[in-house]
Every structure is written in C-alpha cells, then in structure tokens.
N, C-alpha and C positions, 0 to 999 in steps of 0.2 A: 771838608772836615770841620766839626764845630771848636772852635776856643774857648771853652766851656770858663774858666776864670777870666778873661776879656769880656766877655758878653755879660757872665753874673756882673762882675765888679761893676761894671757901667752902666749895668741896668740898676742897682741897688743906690749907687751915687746918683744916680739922676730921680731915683724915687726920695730919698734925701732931700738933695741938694733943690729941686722942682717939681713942683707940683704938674702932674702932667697936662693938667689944663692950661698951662702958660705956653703949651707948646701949640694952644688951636691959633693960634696967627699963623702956621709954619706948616709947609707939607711934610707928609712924616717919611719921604726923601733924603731930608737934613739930617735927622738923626737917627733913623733905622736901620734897618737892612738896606743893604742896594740891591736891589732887583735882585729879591732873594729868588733864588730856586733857577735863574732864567740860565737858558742852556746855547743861546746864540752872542755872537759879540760881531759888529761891524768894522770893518778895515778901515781907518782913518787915515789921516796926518797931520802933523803940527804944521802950521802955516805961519811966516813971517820972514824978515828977512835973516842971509845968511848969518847963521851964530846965535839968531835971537834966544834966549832964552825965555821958557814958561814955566813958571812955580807949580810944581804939585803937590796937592794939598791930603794928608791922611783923612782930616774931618774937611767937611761939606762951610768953605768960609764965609755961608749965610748963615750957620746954625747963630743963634744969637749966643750960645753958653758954649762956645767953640773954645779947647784951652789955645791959648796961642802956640806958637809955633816956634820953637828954639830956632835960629838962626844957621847954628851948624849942624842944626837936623833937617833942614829943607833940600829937599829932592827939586831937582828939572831936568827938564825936558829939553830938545831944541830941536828947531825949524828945521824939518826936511825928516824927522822921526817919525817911523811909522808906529799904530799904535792899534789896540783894540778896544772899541768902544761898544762901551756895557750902555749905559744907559743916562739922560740930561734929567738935569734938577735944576730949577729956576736958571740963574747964567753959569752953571758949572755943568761939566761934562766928567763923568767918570772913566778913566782908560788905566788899559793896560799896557804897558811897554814891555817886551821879550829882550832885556839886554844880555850880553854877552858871557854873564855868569848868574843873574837874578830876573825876576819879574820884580819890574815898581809897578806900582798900582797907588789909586789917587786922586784927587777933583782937580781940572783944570779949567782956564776961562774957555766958555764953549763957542766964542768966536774965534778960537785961534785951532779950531779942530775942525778939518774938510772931509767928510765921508767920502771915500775912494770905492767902495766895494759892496756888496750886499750883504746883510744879515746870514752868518752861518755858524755850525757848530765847529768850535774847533777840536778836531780827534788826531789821535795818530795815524801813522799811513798804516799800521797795522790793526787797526779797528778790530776789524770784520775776522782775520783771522783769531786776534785774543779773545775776544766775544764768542765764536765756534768752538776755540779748544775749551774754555769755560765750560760751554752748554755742553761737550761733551764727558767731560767731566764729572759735572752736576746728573749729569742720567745715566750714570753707568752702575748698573746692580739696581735697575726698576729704580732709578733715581733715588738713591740713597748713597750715591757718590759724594764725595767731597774736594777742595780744593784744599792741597798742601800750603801748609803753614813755612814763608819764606824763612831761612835757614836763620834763627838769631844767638842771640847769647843776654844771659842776667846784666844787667847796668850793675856794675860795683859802684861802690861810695867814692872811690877815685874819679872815676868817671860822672858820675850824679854831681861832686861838686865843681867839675870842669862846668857843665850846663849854666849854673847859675841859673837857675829855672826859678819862677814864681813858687809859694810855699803849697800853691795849692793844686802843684803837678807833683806826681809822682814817678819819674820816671822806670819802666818796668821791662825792654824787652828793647837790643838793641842790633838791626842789621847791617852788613856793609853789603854794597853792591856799588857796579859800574854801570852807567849811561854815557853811551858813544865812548869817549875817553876819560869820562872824567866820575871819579871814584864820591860817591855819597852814603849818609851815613842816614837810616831813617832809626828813630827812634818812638816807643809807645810807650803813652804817657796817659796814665790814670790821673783823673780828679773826682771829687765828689765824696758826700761821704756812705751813707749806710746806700745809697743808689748812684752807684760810683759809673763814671764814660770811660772811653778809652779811645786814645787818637793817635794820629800816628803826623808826628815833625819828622821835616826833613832839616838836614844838618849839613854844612862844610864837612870835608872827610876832618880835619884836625880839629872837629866841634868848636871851633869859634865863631862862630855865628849861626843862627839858626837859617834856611831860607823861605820858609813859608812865606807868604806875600799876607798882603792885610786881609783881602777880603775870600780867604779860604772859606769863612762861612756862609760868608754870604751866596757862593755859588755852588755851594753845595745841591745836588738836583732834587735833594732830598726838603729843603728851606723853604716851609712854606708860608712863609715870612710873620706865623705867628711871634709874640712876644715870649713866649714861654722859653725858659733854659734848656737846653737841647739833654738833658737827663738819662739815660738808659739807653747813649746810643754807642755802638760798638766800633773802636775801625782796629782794622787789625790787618799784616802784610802777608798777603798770598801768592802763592808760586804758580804764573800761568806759562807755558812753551819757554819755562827755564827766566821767566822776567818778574820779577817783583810788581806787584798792583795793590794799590791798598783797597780793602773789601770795607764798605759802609752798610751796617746791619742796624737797621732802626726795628724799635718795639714794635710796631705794625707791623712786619715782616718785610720791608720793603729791601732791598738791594742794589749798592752798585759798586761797580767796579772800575777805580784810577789806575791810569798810568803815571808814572814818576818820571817830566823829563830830565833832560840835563841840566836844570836850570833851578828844579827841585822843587818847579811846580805840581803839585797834583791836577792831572786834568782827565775829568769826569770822562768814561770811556763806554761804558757797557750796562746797562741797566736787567736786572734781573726779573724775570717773575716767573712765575706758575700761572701752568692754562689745565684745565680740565682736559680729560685724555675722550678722544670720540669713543672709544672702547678701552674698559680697564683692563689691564692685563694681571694674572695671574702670577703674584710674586712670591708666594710660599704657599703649598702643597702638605696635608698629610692625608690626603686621599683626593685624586686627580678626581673620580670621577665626584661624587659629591662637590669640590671647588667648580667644576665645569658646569654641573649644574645650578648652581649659585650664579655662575656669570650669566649661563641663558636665563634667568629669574624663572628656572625650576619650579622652586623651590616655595612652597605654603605657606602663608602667612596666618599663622594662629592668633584668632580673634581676641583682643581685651577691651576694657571698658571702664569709665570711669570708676572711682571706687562706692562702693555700697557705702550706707551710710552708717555700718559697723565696721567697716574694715578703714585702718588707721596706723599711724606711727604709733608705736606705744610711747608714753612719755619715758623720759630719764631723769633718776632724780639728780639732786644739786650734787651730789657726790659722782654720779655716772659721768656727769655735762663735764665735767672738773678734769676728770682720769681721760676720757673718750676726745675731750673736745668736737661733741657731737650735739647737734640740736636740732628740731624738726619745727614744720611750723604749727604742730601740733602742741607741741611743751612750750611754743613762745620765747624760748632762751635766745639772749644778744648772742654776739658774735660772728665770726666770718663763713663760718661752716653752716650750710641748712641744707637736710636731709627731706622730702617731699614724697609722698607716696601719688604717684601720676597716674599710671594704670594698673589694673589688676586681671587677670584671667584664670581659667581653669587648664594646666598643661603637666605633663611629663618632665619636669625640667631636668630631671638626673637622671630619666632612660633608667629608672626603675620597675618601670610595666606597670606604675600608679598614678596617675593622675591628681594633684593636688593644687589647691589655691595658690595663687602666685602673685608677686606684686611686683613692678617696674620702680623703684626709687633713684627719686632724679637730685642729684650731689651738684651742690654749688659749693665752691669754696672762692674765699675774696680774703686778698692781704694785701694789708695798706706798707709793708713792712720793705726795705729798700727798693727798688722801681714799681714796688708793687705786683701782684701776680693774681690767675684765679686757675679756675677750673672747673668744668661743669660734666656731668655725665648720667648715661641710665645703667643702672644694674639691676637686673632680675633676682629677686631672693624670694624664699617660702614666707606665706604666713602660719600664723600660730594657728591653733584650735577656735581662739576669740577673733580670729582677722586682721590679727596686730603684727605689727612687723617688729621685730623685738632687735631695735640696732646694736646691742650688748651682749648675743647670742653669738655661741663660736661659728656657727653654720653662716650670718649673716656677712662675719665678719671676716672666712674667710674668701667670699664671693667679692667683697671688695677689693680683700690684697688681690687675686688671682684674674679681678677684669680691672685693676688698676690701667686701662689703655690711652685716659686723655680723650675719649668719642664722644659723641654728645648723646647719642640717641640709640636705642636695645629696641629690635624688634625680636619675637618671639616667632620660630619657622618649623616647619617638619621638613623631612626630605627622606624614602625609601624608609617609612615609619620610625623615624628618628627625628627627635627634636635639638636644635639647635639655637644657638642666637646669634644674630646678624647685627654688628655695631657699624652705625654709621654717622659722619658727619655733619649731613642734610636730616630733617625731621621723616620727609619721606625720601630720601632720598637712597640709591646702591646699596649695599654692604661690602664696607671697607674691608671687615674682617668680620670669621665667620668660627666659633668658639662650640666646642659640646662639653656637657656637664657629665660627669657619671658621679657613683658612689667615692670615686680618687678624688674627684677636683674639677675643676674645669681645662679643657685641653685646646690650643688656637689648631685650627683644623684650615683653616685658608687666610690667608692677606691679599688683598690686591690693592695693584698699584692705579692709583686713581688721577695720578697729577703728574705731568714733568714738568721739566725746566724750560724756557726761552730764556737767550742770551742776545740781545742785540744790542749793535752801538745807538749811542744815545740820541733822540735827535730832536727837534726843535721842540716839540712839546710830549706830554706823557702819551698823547692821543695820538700823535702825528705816524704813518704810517712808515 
C-alpha cells in the first residue's frame, strides 16, 4: 500500500532542500525505494554474541542528508533473531523482523546478518485456496462477478480525532475483524486532492497506534520503483471465504490481493489479471440464432472506404463548439473532444429497405481533470445530402447516446438480409457486442464474453510460472 503524504512530503523536501545532482556520488539505494516491487525476502539471522544488540536503522545510515536519529526512537535487534532480508546497499542490510505483536523493519550493519535459507515469497498457508475462491468469484455471471466489500462503518469525528492522522489523510471507512486471537482495526484513508488514493492502515483494536511497518510501499508488487506519486491508486478491504484482504487497484488495471496477518502486516497474496478466452462465450442473447452466428463469424462484412474527398465533418460554429463541447479535426477547434470521420460506405443502417451513405465517426475524449480519464470509439451515423456528417443533428446525436459502449472500433455486417453492427475492442479483431438499428433506435442484440479472470498466488516475478 502506497503512503501517499510520506513519499509526497519527502520527495518535495528533498527537491528543496537538494538538488538531485548532489546525490550522483550515492547509489539511489540510499534514498529511494528499497527493492520496490520485489516479491521474495531471504531467511537470515543476526549473528553476535549472546545479548548483543544491533541498531536498526528507518533511513539508510550512509545517506549523507540522513535526519538523525532520536535516541528513544532507535529500534534493535539481537543476536540469535531470525529476520527477513529484502535486500544490501553498500554496508547495510535491509531486514524484516516478525515480532510478537509488530513487524520492525530497517537498515542493519550487513556483517552481522548470516543468510540461513534461500530466496522465497512469503504467502499464507492459505494462498492458493483465497486465490481460487477470488477467481471464482470474479467469473461468476461470464465474469462480471464481484468481490464483497468487508463489512465497515463511517469514521465519526470522535474517532478521526483519536487517529491523530497527518492533515493530509482523510480517514473514511472503518473495519474490525479478528486474526488468530487477536482483534484489529483496518481503516481507509483518502489523500490527495482533485485525484484523490485511497489506502487502507492497519490499527491496534483501542487505535493507539497505527501497525503498518515502514516499508509498505516499498513492497508493494505493484512499485515499479519509478519516482512519480502513486496518484489514482485505490485499495480498498474485500471479503474472500468470510477473511478480510485488502484489494490494490492501480489506473492500468493491474490487481492484487493482501492478506492481514496478526501482526498487521499486509502481505501481498494473489495477483489478478485477465487472459483472452480460446472461445468467447455468449453472455446476452436477444436472438440465439443470429448471436450463434456471430460467434461462427457468420456473419458479412459490408465493405467501406476511406472518405471521398467531399464527404466531411461539417464544421460547428463557435456558438455549437461552446453548447455541444464538440469538435472535429475538420473545424480545427482545441479542446479534449475530437470527432473524426474514419470510414464511410453505402448500407441499410436502420433496415429500412434503403440503402444510404454512411459514415464511421471515431470519438476521442481526453481529461486532464482529477486522475485524468479518456475514451475513444466508432459510431456509425448518416450522412447528409452534401456528405457531411452534421454532429448537431438529433438523428446523430442520438446514435451516440444509444452506442454510448466504451468500444473502440464499429464494423458494419449483414446477417439473414439484416444489417447490423459489430463493436469491438481490437481494430480487426471479434465482436464483443452485436447492436441493430431500426426506425425505434438502436437495440444490443448480443454481448459476449471475451475475457476471464486468473487468480493466482503471487510468486517470484510477474513472468514466473
């Protein structure tokens, strides 16, 4: 999980306070991420004699701009402590210690650290089972399943001031549950502003203390140890076989899924994605046999072509651009919306027994506006008598509300002298969904399901089998 005010604040203070050229004498070790993203840790031990103690250190104590170290805020370790090691930076060794109610984590001197065991992931003993019920979960209804939302309640102001949180967490959504015997308290907690995260602490049940360890971002599987603020990334706590897991939803679509031990670590469990299906299946029907014949690729492809060299967006003027927030790269107008006339043909589009000119318009939209968003797609609409596709006309405009789908690409088909259009994701690729036009409107005549879920525990690399 990212600490999205830790990472800003310290990344903005060190652009202050240093210029980041003063750090090329220094591997960026010292002060970056530690072995962001990395999904194994090694079985060590502290070596020395009995009682010895070892200082562990939150910063790396070669960074040259290290703040020091309060005296009654130093952690150790000691001789005969087993430990997990993440990974060495010049004479320091970064480990983790699993004590008896927290994870410390930390730089220690890396002569006093004996590797015992080989590189591995650490999971729960139930991996492979919360991983299965997940994935089955996620494909249940042609995979448009979901995972429940663990049981919470609103943080009151009573509670928000117990936290004593940074100004720049908002705490917003708060669960209790139990691990083995021991009762904890996860709470979600928005930062940011107009592109606001959302993460999920783990807490003491009587909230006096938080227990997240230091380097929860750094092991995030998601850390791809760029520098940028982890901005538009979601975690939120989900109910797998009756257990709390916190779900990590990053902008790219990526997913995974933590277990909470008893110690209130989060530890990376299950990794999400989507695989293309060898055969799509049929997920809504309003005529079996037409959808059937769509899946054997039936179904005709009626021919278009680029546009003639009269056939055109019609411009809009400055007063349409204004109302519509519409523009083409016809009229030239800024903004985030551009309207493109891509291909054109001669078809039936409304199965009115006429045949008339037709044109494919490909919709980009781009907003810079909180995490940012877009959307691109083809919609089939008439042209006029001149060739123009007229984006201000009620007939165009309501072909856009009514294939409002998110697809990228409109192919134009017949089937059983009936024309239809086939929207799909790929340029040439299936039809996701399969829409007919009459004098009513347009009506979704088929969906199929093109992708499921895999669920599996997490394991040494994104690639690793």
């Amino acid at each position: 999980m990212h600490s999205i005010s830790k990472w800003v604040a310290l990344l903005f203070a060190l652009i202050l306070m240093f210029p980041f050229s003063s750090r090329a004498d220094q591997p960026d070790c010292v002060y970056d991420w530690i072995a962001p993203g990395q999904r194994t840790v090694t079985p060590a031990q502290v070596s020395g004699s009995a009682g010895q103690h070892l200082e562990l250190h939150v910063q790396h104590p070669q960074y040259k701009y290290a703040k020091p170290e309060a005296a009654d805020h130093l952690s150790y370790l000691v001789a005969g402590d087993k430990v997990d090691l993440v990974t060495t930076c010049m004479d320091y060794t970064y480990v983790r210690f699993h004590g008896s109610s927290r994870v410390s984590t930390g730089w220690v001197s890396k002569d006093r650290i004996k590797v015992i065991g080989q590189p591995f992931v650490p999971l729960p003993a139930n991996a492979t089972a919360l991983c299965r019920a997940a994935q089955e979960a996620l494909n249940s209804n042609y995979a448009t399943g979901q995972l429940n939302f663990f049981p919470s309640q609103s943080v009151d102001a009573e509670t928000q001031a117990r936290l004593h949180l940074d100004e720049a967490y908002r705490p917003q959504r708060l669960s209790r549950f139990t691990v083995g015997h021991r009762q904890l308290v996860a709470i979600q907690v928005e930062s940011g502003g107009t592109c606001t995260s959302r993460e999920i602490q783990i807490w003491k049940s009587d909230l006096s203390s938080s227990l997240v360890p230091h380097d929860i971002s750094d092991r995030d599987p998601g850390n791809d140890g760029s520098n940028a603020p982890f901005f538009g990334v979601d975690y939120d706590l989900v109910e797998v076989q009756g257990e709390p897991m916190v779900r990590a939803s990053a902008r790219d679509g990526t997913h995974f899924l933590s277990v909470i031990d008893k110690d209130g670590d989060i530890v990376p469990t299950c990794e999400v994605a989507t695989e293309a299906m060898a055969q799509r299946n049929i997920s809504m029907e309003a005529n079996a046999g037409i959808c059937h014949a769509f899946k054997a690729n039936l179904e005709k492809l009626i021919p278009t072509h680029d546009p003639h060299q009269d056939e055109s967006i019609a411009p809009l003027n400055d007063k349409d651009k204004r109302l519509l927030l519409l523009n083409s790269e016809d009229n030239g107008a800024g903004g985030g919306t551009r309207y493109t006339l891509r291909q054109t043909a001669l078809a039936d589009l409304d199965n009115s027994g006429h045949a008339r000119p037709i044109g494919i318009v490909h919709y980009e939209y781009t907003s810079g506006a909180g995490c940012g968003s877009g959307n691109t797609q083809d919609v089939p609409v008439f042209l006029d008598a001149h060739g123009k596709v007229d984006l201000h006309s009620s007939t165009t405009k309501t072909m856009f509300n009514e294939l409002t789908t998110h697809i990228e690409t409109a192919h134009l088909a017949q089937s059983g002298g009936v024309t239809y259009i086939e929207l799909s994701s790929e340029k040439d690729g299936p039809a996701e969904q399969v829409w007919k036009m009459d004098t009513a409107g347009a009506h979704k005549v088929c969906q199929f399901q093109m992708t499921h879920f895999v669920v599996k525990p997490i394991t040494k690399s994104a690639t690793t089998p």
